[in-house]
Residue, then its C-alpha position, 0 to 999 in steps of 0.5 A: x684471101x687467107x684465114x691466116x697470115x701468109x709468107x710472101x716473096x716477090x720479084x721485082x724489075x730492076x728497072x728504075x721506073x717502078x709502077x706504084x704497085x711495084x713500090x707498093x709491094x716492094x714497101x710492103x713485103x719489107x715491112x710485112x713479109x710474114x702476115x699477108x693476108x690477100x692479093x688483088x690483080x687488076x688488067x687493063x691499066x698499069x698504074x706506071x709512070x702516073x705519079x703520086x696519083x697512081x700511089x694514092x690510087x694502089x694504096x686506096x685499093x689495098x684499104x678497100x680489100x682490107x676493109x671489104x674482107x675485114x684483114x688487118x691493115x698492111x696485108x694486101x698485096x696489089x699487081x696491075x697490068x695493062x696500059x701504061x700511063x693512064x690513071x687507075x680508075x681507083x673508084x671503078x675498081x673499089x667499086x667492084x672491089x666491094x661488089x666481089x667482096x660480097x660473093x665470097x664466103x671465107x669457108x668456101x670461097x665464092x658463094x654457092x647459089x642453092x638449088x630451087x627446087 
């Protein structure tokens, strides 16, 4: 995540067949290029070839980045990779999406846990 907004360019597949975070971002940095504010990157699935799920799914975890960090709305930029085919387990990921966004401080990065003394 960034304090401030972020310029962005990507490179994407030439492929006609675009995984939904693929034409996510593709949307995204045509009409934002210039104020990303976050990237979230999940392994293990794709989210390629599983249709207006798989969009509905990159879209729900953009929003759940949003939210959880509190940046303005269009900002997040979203990668997957991993199986091919199989639908994202979009409520795992907010899930832990929610649970990361609690160990981080904006000043500092990832909490630091105090020493007890």
């Amino acid at each position: 995540m960034s304090e401030l907004p972020c310029s962005a360019a990507a490179l994407f597949t030439t492929n006609v067949v675009k995984a939904a975070p693929v034409r996510f971002d593709q949307a995204l940095l045509a009409e934002n290029r210039a104020a990303l504010r976050a990237v979230v990157i999940n392994s293990g699935n794709a989210n390629a070839c599983t249709g207006a799920p798989g969009a509905a799914a990159t879209a729900a975890t953009a929003i759940a980045v949003e939210q959880a960090l509190a940046v303005p709305p269009q900002s997040t930029f979203v990668m997957s990779t991993g199986v091919i085919g199989v639908p994202l387990p979009v409520e795992k990921l907010v899930a832990g999406i929610k649970r990361a966004a609690h160990r981080f401080d904006a000043a500092h990065g990832p909490r630091r846990r105090r020493a007890q003394l």
